[in-house]
N, C-alpha and C positions, 0 to 999 in steps of 0.2 A: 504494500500500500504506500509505503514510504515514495518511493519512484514515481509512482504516478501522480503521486500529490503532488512532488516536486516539477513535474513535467509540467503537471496545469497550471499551477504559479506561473511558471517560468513564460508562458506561453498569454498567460492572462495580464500579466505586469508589463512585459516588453509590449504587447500589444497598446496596452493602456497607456502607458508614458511616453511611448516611442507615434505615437498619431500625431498629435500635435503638431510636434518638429517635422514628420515625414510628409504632412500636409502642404507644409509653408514650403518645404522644397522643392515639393513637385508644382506649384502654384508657383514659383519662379520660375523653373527652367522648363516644363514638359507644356507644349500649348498643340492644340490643333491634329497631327498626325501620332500624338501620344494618348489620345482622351483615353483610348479604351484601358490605359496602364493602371488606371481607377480601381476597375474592376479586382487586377489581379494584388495592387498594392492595398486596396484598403475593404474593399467587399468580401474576397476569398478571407482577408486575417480576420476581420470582423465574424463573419461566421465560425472560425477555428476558435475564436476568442470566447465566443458566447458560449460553442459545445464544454471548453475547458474550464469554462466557469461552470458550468454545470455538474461536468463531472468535479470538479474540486470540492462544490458545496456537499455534493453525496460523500465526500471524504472527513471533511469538516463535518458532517455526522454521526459519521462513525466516530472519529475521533474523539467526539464529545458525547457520544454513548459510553465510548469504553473509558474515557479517561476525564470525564463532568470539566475540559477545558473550560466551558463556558461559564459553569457556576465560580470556578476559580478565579477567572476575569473579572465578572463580574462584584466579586465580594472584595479583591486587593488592587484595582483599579479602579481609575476614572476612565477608559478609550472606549468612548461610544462610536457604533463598526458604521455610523450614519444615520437615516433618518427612518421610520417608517410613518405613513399616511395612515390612519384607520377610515375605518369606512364612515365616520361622523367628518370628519373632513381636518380633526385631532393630529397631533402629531407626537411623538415619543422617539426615545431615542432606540437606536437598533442592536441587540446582543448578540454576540457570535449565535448561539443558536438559531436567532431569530435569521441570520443569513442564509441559514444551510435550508430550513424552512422554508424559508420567502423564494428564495429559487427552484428548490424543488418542487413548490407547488404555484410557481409563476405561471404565467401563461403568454408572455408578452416582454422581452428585454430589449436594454439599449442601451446605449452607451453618451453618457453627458461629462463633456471636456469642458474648463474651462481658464483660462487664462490667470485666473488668480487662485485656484485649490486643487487639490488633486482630479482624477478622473474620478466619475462615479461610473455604477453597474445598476441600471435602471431596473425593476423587473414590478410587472403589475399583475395585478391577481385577475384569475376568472370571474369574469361578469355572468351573472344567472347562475348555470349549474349548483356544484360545491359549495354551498355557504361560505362566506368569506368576512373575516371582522377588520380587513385591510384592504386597502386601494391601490397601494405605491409602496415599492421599498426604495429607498435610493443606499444604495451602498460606498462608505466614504475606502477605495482601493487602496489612498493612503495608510486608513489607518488599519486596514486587512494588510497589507504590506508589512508593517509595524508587527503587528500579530503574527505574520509569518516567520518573520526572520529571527522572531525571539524562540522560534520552536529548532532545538540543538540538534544538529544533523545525529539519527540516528535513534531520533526520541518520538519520531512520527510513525 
């Protein structure tokens, strides 16, 4: 399990950090007989990005079945993992659990950059079906990042 957690990080963080700057690049030099390089530079990682978040939060559950990471987080910190919407229109802050949750039982992600915080990992719950007491997760990557690298190579 260790491997593949590490692989979706790896693959979800570069994705996330590395947009930004790759944007602004190709927005300088690539115009006109490059358009379609969109597709393969930022559409194909986007989709690679989404599936490896997904798979990571199914990891990130396990992990916090076997070893209550999240109640640990939550009782000797303060790093709220973002934001969650409920479905009153309410806001609260997001707990590792609440990530692994919120993703798995998303129906709807995206990805929101911005110039002055970290990326976030959008994911929104089903409308109708499944009862649902949430709207929106927004997930702050930063501070999942944070969260990550505190976990000791070989402790995952």
């Amino acid at each position: 399990m260790k491997q593949l957690m590490e692989r979706n990080m790896c693959v979800v963080f570069q994705f996330a950090f590395s947009r930004t700057p790759l944007e602004i690049y190709c927005q300088k030099n690539f115009r006109g007989e490059f358009a379609n390089l969109g597709v393969v530079v930022f559409e194909m990682a986007e989709h690679r990005a989404i599936q490896a978040f997904l798979e990571l939060a199914v990891y990130l559950r396990a992990l916090d079945d076997e070893e209550n990471v999240g109640k640990h987080m939550k009782e000797h910190t303060d790093v709220e993992f973002g934001t969650l919407i409920v479905a009153s229109g309410q806001t609260r802050a997001l707990t590792l659990r609440d990530i692994a949750n919120k993703v798995i039982h998303g129906t709807g992600y995206r990805w929101q950059f911005s110039a002055d915080a970290a990326p976030q990992f959008v994911c929104d719950s089903k409308e109708g079906g499944m009862p649902q007491n949430w709207t929106r997760a927004e997930i702050d990557l930063g501070k999942l990042l944070l969260f990550c690298g505190m976990l000791m190579p070989g402790e995952i």
